[in-house]
C-alpha positions in Angstrom: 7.1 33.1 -14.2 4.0 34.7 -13.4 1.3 36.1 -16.4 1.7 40.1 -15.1 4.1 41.7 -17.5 4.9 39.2 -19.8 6.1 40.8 -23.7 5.3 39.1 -27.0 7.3 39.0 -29.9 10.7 37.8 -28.1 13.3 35.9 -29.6 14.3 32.7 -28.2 17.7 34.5 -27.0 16.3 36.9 -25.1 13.4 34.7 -23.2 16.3 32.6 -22.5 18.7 35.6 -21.1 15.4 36.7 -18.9 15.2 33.3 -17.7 18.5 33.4 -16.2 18.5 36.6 -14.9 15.4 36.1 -13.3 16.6 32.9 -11.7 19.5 34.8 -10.5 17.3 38.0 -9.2 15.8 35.1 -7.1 18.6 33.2 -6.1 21.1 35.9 -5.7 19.8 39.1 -4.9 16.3 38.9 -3.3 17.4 36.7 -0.3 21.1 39.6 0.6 19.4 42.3 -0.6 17.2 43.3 2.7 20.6 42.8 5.1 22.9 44.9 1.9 20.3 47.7 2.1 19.3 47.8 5.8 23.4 48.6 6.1 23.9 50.8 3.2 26.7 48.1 1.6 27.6 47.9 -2.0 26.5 44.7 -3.8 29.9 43.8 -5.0 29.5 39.9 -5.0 26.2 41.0 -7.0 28.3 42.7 -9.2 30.7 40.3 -9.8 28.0 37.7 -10.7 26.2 40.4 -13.3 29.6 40.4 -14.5 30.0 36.5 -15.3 26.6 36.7 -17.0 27.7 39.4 -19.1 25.1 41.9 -18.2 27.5 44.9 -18.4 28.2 44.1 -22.2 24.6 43.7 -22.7 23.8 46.1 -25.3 27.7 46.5 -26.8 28.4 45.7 -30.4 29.9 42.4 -30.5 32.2 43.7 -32.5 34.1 44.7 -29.4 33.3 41.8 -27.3 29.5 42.6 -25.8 26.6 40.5 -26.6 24.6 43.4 -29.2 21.3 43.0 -27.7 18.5 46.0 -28.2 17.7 48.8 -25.8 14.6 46.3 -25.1 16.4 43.4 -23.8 18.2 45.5 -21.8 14.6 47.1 -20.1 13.4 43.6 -19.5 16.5 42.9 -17.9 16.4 45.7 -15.8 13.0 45.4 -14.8 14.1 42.0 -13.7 16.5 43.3 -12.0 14.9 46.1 -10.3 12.3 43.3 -8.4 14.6 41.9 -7.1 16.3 45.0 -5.5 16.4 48.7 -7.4 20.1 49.8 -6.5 21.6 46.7 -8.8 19.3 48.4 -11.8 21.3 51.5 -10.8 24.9 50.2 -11.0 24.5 48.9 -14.8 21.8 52.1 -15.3 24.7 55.0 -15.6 27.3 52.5 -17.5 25.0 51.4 -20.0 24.1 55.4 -20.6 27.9 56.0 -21.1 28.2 53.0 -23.4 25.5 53.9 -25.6 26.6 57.4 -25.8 30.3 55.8 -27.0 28.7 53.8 -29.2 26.5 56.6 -31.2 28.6 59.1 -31.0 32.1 58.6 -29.8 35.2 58.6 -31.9 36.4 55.3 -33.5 39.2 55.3 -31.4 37.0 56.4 -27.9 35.1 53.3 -29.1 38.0 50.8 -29.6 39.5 52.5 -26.1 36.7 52.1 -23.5 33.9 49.6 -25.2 35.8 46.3 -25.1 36.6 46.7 -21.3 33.5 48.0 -20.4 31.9 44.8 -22.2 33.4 42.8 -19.4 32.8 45.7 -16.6 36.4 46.0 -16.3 35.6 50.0 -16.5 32.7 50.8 -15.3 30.3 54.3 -16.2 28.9 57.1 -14.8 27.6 60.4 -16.8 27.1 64.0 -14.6 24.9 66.5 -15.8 23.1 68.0 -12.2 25.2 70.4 -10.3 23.9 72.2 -6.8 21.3 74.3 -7.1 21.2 73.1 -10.7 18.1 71.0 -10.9 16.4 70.2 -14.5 17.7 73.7 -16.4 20.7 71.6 -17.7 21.0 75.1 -20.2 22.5 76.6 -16.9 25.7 74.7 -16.2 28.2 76.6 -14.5 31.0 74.0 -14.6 33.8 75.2 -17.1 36.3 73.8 -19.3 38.6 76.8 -20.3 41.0 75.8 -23.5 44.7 76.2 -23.1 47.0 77.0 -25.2 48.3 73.7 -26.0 45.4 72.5 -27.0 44.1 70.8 -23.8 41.7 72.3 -21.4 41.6 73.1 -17.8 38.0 72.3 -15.8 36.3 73.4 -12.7 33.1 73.5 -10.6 31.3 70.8 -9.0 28.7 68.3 -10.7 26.2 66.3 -8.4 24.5 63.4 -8.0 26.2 60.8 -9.7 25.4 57.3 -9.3 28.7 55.4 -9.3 30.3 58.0 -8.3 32.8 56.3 -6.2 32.9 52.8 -8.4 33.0 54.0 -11.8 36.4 54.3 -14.0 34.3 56.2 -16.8 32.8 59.6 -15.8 30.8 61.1 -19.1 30.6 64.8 -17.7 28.9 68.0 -19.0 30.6 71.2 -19.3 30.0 74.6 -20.2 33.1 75.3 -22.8 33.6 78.4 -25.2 33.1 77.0 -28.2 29.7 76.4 -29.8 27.0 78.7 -30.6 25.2 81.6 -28.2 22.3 79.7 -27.4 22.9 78.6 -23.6 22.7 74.8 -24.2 25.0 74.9 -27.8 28.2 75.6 -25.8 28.1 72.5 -23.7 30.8 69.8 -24.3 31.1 66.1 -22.7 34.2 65.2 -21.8 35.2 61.6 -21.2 37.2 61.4 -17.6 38.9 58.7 -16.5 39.6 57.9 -13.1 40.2 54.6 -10.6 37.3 53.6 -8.5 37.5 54.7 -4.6 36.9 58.5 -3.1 38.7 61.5 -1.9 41.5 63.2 -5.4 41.4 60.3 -7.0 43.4 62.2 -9.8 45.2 65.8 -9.9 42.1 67.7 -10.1 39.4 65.5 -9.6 38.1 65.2 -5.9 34.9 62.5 -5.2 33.9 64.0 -1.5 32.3 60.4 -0.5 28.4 58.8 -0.4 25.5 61.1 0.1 23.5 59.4 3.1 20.0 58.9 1.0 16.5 57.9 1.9 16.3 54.9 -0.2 18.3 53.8 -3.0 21.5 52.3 -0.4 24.0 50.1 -1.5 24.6 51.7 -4.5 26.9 54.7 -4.0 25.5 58.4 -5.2 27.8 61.5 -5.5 29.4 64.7 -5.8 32.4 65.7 -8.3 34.4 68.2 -8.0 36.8 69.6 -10.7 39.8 71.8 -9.6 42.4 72.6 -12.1 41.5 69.2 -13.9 43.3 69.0 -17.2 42.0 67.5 -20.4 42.9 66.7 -23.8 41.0 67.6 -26.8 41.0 63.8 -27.4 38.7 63.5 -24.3 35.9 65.2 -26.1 32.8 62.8 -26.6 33.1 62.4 -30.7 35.6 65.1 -31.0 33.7 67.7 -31.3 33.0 70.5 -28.5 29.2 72.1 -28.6 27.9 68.8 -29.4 27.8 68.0 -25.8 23.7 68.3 -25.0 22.0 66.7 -27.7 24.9 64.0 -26.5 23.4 63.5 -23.3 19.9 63.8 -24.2 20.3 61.4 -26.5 21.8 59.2 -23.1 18.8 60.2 -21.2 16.3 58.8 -23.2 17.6 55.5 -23.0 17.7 56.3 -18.7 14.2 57.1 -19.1 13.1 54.2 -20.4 15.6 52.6 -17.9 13.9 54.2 -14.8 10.4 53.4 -16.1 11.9 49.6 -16.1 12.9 50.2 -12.7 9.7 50.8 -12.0 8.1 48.5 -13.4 10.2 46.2 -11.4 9.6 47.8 -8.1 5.9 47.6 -9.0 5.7 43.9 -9.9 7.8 42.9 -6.5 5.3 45.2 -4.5 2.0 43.6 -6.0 3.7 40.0 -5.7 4.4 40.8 -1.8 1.1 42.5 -1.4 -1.1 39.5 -3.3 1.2 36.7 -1.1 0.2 38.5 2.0 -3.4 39.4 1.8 -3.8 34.9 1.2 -2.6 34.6 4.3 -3.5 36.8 6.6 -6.8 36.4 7.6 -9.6 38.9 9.4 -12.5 37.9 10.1 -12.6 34.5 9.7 -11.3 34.2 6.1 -7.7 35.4 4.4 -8.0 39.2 3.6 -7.6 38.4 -0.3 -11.8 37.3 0.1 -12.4 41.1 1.4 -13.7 43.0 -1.6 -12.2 46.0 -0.4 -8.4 44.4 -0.5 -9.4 42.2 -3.9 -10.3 45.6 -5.7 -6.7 46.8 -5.1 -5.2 44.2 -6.1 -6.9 44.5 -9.5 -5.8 48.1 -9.6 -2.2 47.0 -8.9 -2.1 44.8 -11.4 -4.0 46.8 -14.1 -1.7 50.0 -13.2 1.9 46.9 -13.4 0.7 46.2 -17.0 0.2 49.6 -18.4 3.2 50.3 -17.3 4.6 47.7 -18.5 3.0 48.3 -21.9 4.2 51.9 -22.4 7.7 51.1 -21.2 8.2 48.2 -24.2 6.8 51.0 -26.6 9.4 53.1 -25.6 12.0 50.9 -25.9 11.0 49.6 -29.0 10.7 52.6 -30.9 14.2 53.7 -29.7 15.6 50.4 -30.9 13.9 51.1 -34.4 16.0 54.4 -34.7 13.2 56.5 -34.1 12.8 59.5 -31.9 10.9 58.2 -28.6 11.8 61.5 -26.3 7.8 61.5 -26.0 6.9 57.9 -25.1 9.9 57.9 -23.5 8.9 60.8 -21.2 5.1 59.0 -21.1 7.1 55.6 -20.0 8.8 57.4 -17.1 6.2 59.8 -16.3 3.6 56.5 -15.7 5.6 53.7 -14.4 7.2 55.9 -11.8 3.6 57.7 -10.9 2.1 54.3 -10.9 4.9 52.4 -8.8 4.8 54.9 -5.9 0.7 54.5 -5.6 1.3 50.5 -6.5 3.8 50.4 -3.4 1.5 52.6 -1.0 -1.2 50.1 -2.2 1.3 47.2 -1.2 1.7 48.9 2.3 -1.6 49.7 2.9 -2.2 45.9 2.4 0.6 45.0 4.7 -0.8 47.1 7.4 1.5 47.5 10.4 3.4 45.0 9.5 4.5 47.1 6.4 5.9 49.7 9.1 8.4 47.3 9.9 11.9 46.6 8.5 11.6 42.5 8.6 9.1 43.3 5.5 10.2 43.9 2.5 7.7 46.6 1.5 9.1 49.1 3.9 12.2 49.2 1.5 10.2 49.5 -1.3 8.3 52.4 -0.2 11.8 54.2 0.3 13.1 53.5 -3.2 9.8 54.2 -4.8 9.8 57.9 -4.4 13.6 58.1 -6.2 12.3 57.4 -9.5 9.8 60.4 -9.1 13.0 62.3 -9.6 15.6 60.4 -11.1 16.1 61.2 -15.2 13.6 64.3 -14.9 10.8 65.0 -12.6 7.2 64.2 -13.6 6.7 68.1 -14.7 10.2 67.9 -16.7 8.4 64.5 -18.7 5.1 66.5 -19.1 6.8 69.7 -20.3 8.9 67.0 -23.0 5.2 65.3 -23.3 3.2 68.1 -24.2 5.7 70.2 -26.5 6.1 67.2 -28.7 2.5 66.6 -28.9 1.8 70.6 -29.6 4.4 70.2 -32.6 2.9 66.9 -34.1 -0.5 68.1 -33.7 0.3 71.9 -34.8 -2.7 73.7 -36.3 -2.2 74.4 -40.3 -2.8 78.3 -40.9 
């Protein structure tokens, strides 16, 4: 264990459950993960090993058989994870959303139903907000859920970019339904779909097209869903309720925020340990590259721009786990460690020179999965819009 992003204040539980999943990062995942991502292959034997350790119960009550650690266990984890290669922080990412969105606001018996096989990763989640041409104005969801007579309702349109799209047996999905108020984002309802894993109609009404072919970000499987004439119960609505739907997910996405900025964190701390490897052995000039002043100054910067990020995402996390809203240092986690991972990574490369071009080095991955988490739970200019109108409300001028 190395001194860059260590946390304070941790039980003996969880240094112990970051021990292990460190060991595993590095005995499991590091080694496969180049030859797994070089030919687009999901990670299953990963999987089933994140599995045994009981990573996909991580933060479930153990009332119904998970483990009941804190949205900050799960980040370290994560981060952990996400060194070792960022696509396995994306299979448990979109499950552990789902989860958490069962557990604060799903129905007693959506809770007894899913939680205790998704403890053991028996079902597996995904959540869909983004449809095409969709982007961040959530507020304009054009996927429908018309109510029946019976009771039930009937859904169509297509959603987009879901991760686990093609694995997951959970899909928490956001549609536009009649009920709720007139305000465009107060008639949005999440409705619990259950499906087996695999692509093509996987059930009457529910079509999963296959893989979107992606810059970065391989192994794990991203992608469409389309509804056509899919029906649903009223029992399928997340807590019961319709209209409740968006403050539902955003409540999700603030845990994925602070879950991307883990991610990259993780990506940040691998790039600066393959950068600060590489520039003691290469040598110019008669000495390793390390001893340049120009090469040495980055590696400060990496290292100084690892631990703020670092810093900010256990803030985050932290305040979340305290019951307190953290949609702004969330948004201040994600906006920095995903700003500061891509120039850490370029920084890495740089280092590398050509050799950084090439696919036998690590860092060319790196600088392909870097980019996603620019994106991924809200652009930079969706955190600083979340940033700044929170700050203009606590900061209000008295008049």
């Amino acid at each position: 264990m190395t001194r860059l992003a260590q946390t304070a204040d941790l039980t003996d539980i969880q240094r112990e459950i970051l021990s292990t999943v460190r060991s595993f990062v590095d005995r499991e995942i590091i080694p496969h993960a180049q030859e797994l991502e070089h030919g687009d292959i999901y990670p299953q034997e990963i999987v089933d090993g994140l599995k045994e350790l009981g990573i996909f119960g991580l933060m479930i009550p153990e009332e119904y058989g998970g483990l009941g650690e804190s949205l900050l266990t799960y980040a370290l984890v994560v981060e952990e994870i996400a060194r070792g290669w960022m696509s396995v922080s994306g299979v448990i990412n979109t499950h552990f959303i789902v989860a958490y969105m069962l557990i604060q606001h799903g129905t007693a018996e959506q809770k007894e139903r899913f939680l205790p096989r998704m403890a053991t990763g028996e079902v597996r989640g995904a959540f869909s907000m983004s449809e095409p041409g969709l982007g961040s104005d959530v507020a304009g969801i054009r996927t429908k859920a018309t109510k029946q007579a019976d009771g039930g309702y009937v859904i169509d349109g297509q959603k987009m970019w879901l991760t686990n799209g093609g694995s997951s047996t959970l899909v928490a999905a956001l549609v536009r339904t009649d009920e709720g108020a007139e305000k465009a984002h107060q008639n949005l309802t999440t409705f619990l779909v259950e499906k087996p894993a695999g692509f093509g109609e996987v059930v009457p009404g529910v079509t999963i097209p296959g893989k979107i072919d992606k810059m970065g970000y391989k192994g794990v499987d991203t992608t469409e869903l389309v509804f056509d004439g899919y029906r649903a119960r009223a029992e399928d609505i997340l807590g019961g309720t319709p209209g409740k739907g968006f403050s539902q997910m955003m409540d999700g996405v603030e845990v994925g925020r602070v879950n991307v900025a883990a991610r990259a964190c993780g990506i940040s701390i691998r790039a600066f340990e393959l950068a600060i490897a590489y520039a003691q052995q290469r040598e110019t000039f008669g000495k390793p590259i390390a001893q340049h002043q120009a090469i040495a100054f980055q590696l400060a910067e990496m290292a100084t721009k690892v631990e703020a990020s670092h810093a900010l995402m256990v803030k985050a996390a932290r305040l979340k786990d305290a019951g307190s809203r953290n949609d702004v240092e969330a948004g201040m986690a994600k906006l920095l460690a995903s700003e500061y991972c891509a120039e850490v990574t370029t920084q890495s490369f740089r280092i590398h020179g050509g050799y950084g071009y090439s696919k036998e080095y690590e860092i060319e991955r790196l600088m392909r999965e870097a980019p996603f988490l620019l994106i991924g739970e809200g652009t930079s200019e969706i955190q600083k819009t979340i940033i700044s109108r929170g700050l203009l409300k606590e900061y209000a001028l008295k008049r």
